[in-house]
N, C-alpha and C positions, 0 to 999 in steps of 0.2 A: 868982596869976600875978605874977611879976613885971615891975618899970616899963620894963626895959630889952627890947629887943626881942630874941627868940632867932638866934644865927647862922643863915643862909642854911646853911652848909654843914649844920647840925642838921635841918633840914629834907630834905636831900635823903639824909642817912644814913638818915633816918625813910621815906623812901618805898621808896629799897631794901629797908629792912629788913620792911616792909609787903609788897612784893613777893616777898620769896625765904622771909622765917617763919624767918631765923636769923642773926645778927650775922655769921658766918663767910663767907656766900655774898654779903650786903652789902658787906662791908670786902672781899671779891676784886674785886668789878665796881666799887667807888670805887678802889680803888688803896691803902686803911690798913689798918691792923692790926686785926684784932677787936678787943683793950680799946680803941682810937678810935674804933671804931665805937661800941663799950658806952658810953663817955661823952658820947658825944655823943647819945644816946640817954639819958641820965640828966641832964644838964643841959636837953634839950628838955623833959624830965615835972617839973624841978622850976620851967624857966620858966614852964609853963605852968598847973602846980601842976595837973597831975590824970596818972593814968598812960595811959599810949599801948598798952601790951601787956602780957598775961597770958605768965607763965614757966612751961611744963613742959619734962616728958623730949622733948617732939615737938619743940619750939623755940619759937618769941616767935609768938604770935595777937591780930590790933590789937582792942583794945577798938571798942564801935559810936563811939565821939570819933575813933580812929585811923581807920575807914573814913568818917568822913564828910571827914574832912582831907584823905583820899588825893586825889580829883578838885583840888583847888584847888592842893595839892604840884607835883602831874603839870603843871599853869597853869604854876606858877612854873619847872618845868624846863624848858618849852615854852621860856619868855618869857625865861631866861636862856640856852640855845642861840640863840634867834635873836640876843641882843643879840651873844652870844661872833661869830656867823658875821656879824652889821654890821659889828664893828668888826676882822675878819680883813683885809680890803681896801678898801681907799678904792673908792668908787663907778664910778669911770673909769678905774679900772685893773683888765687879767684879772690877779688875782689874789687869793687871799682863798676861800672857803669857801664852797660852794653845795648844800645839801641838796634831796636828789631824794627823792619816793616814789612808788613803782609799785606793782602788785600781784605776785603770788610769782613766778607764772610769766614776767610779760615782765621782772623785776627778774633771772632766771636766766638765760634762755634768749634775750634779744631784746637787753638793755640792754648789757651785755659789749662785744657788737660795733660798736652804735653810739658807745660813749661810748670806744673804743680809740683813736680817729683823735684824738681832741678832747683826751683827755689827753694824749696826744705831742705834741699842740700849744699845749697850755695849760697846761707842768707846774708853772707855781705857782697853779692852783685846784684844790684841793682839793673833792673830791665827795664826800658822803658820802648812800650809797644807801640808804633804810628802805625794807623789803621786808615788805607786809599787805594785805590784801586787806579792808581796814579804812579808808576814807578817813582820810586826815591834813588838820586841820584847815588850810588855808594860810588864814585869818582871823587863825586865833591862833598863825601862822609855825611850826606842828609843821614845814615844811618851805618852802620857798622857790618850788620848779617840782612839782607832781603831772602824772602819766598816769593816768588814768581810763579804765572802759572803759566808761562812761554820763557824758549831759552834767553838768558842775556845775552845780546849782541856787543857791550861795552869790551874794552881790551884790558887788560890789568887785575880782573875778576877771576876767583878761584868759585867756576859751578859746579854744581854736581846736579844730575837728572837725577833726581828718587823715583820716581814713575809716574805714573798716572791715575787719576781717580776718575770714575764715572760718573755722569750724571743723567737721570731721569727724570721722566717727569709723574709728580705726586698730587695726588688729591685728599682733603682731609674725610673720613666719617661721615661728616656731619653735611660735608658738599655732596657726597655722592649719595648719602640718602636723598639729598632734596633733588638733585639734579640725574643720578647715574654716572653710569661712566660711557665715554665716548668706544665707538666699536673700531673707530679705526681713523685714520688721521684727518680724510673728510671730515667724519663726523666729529671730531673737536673743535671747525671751528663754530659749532653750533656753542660753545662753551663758553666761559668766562676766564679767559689766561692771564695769569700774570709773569711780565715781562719788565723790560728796562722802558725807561720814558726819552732821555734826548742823549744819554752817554750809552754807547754801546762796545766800548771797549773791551771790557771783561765777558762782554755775549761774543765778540767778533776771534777769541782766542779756542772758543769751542772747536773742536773737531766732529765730525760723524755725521748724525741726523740732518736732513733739510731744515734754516733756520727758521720760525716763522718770521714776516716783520714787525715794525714796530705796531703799523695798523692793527696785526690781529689781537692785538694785548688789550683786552678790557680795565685792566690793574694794571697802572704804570708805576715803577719808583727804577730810580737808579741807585738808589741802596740794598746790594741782595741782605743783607739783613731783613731789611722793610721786605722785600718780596718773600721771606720765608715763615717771617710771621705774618703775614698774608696769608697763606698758605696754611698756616697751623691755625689761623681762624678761623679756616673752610671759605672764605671768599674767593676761591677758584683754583685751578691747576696751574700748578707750577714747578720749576725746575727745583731741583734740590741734590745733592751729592746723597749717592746712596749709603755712604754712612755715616753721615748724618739723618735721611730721613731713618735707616735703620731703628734710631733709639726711642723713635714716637710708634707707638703701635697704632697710632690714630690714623695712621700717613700711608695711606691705600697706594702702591703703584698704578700707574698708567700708562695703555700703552709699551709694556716693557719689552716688549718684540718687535718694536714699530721705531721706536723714538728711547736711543741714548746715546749722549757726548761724549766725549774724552776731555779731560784736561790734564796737560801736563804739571808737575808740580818739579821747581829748582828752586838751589838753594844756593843763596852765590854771596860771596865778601870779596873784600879788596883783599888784595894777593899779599900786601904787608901785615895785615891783620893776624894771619898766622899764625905768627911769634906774638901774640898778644895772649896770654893766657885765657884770660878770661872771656874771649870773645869764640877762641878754639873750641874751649867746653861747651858754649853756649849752641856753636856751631853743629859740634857732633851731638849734643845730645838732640837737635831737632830733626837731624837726619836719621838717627834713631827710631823717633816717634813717628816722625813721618810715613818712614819706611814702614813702621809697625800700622798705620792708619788705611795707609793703601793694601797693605795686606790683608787689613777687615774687610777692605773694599771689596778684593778680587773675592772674596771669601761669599760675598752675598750674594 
C-alpha cells in the first residue's frame, strides 16, 4: 500500500464498477470515459497494492477485499451527498437540495401531486426523490425527509404519524367481464391474484385482513408499481390503496366487506434538520398533503 491516500473519486468508480461487473456501464452512470474508469481502477489496486477484481469474457467480478469494501464505499457516498446537499443552500434560505425517500408506490402514484404545488413555489430547491421499499438510513443522511409506512424505531428522528390509508383489493372491467367476481374469500382463490414474488416486506407491514401467501399469487413482482399496472391491465385482482384505485373508474372493488389493510403512513427526519429551512418546508408541506390524501381516503 501506498503512504498517500487514494483519490475519493477511485473509490466511487470502484463501487460503480462493483455494482454494474463492467468499466462501460460504470463510466455512463459517472459521466467518463471507460479508459478513466480503467485507471482509475488500476491506480486504486496499485494504492492499495492488492487486486479489487478478477478479468474475464463476462466482465470485472470484486474479489472477497472488493465485497468487503463495498458497505463502507456506499458510507462514503452516503456521507458525501449529504455534505454536497449542506452546502447547496444556506440554512435559512429555501433554496438548495432536499432528498426525499418513500416507498415505490407512494413515490409514483401519491408523491407527484403533492410535491407539484411546492415546486412551483419553491423553484430553487431542488428535490431529489429515492424510490425503495428498503428504508434509507436518515442516521447516516442516505436522505434528508423519509415516508414510512411503519413507525421509525431509530433515536434522533423527529416522526410524526399522519394516519393511515386503506387498502383493498380491485379488479379491472375488463377482468371481471371475462372472469366475474369472486363471492367470497373461498372463492378467490379460484382467481388470478396478484401479489409480491421473493421480498415481502412492504406486504408483511399490512395490518387487518388474513394475508394470503406467496403460493396463492398467480402474478408475481415485488415492484407494487408493476403489481398495479397489472392490475389496471385486468390481468387479475390485486391490492391497491383506495385512493388511488378511487381515480380509475375501470377499478371494480372486491370483496370490500371481506378483505381490507391498514397501512400506517410517517414522516420522520433527523432532529438537526429542523433549523434547516429548506428541508422544514419541505417537511410540513408533505405532512400537509399527506394528511389531506388520507382524508380522501377515509372519505371513500
Amino acid at each position: 500500500m501506498t503512504s498517500s491516500a487514494p483519490s475519493w473519486d477511485f473509490y466511487r468508480t470502484f463501487l460503480e464498477v462493483a455494482r454494474d461487473g463492467s468499466l462501460s456501464g460504470a463510466a455512463r452512470r459517472l459521466g467518463l470515459t471507460q479508459p478513466t474508469a480503467g485507471r482509475h481502477i488500476d491506480a486504486l489496486e496499485r494504492s492499495l497494492g492488492t487486486k479489487l477484481f478478477t478479468r474475464s469474457h463476462r466482465g470485472l467480478t470484486p474479489t472477497q477485499i472488493a465485497l468487503e469494501m463495498v458497505p463502507h464505499a456506499e458510507r462514503m457516498t452516503s456521507a458525501q451527498d449529504a455534505l454536497q446537499r449542506a452546502a447547496s443552500g444556506e440554512a435559512r434560505q429555501d433554496r438548495g437540495t432536499v432528498r426525499l425517500t418513500t416507498s415505490e408506490v407512494v413515490g409514483c402514484e401519491v408523491i407527484p401531486g403533492i410535491l407539484s404545488p411546492f415546486c412551483a413555489r419553491h423553484p430553487e430547491i431542488v428535490v431529489e426523490l429515492a424510490v425503495s421499499n428498503r428504508a434509507q438510513d436518515l442516521l447516516r443522511r442516505d436522505a434528508d425527509i423519509a415516508i414510512r409506512m411503519m413507525r421509525p424505531k431509530q433515536e434522533a428522528l423527529i416522526a410524526r404519524r399522519i394516519g393511515s390509508v386503506r387498502i383493498g383489493l380491485f379488479a379491472h372491467r375488463n377482468y371481471v367481464r371475462a372472469r366475474g367476481l369472486p363471492s367470497s374469500i373461498d372463492d378467490a382463490a379460484g382467481h388470478r391474484l396478484i401479489g409480491y414474488d421473493r421480498d415481502e416486506v412492504s406486504f408483511s407491514s399490512l395490518k387487518g385482513s388474513p394475508r394470503p401467501s406467496r403460493e396463492q399469487f398467480q402474478y408475481r413482482s415485488d415492484s407494487d408499481p408493476a403489481q398495479i399496472a397489472a392490475l389496471r391491465a385486468g390481468i387479475g385482482i390485486g391490492g391497491c390503496m383506495l385512493g388511488i384505485a378511487a381515480r380509475d373508474p375501470d377499478l371494480i372493488p372486491v370483496l370490500p366487506r371481506d378483505v381490507m389493510f391498514k397501512l400506517e403512513v410517517w414522516l420522520a427526519m433527523h432532529e438537526s434538520s429542523k433549523a434547516v429551512h429548506r428541508i422544514r418546508l419541505l417537511f410540513d408541506h408533505l405532512a400537509e398533503g399527506l394528511a389531506r390524501f388520507i382524508r380522501q381516503d377515509a372519505a371513500l
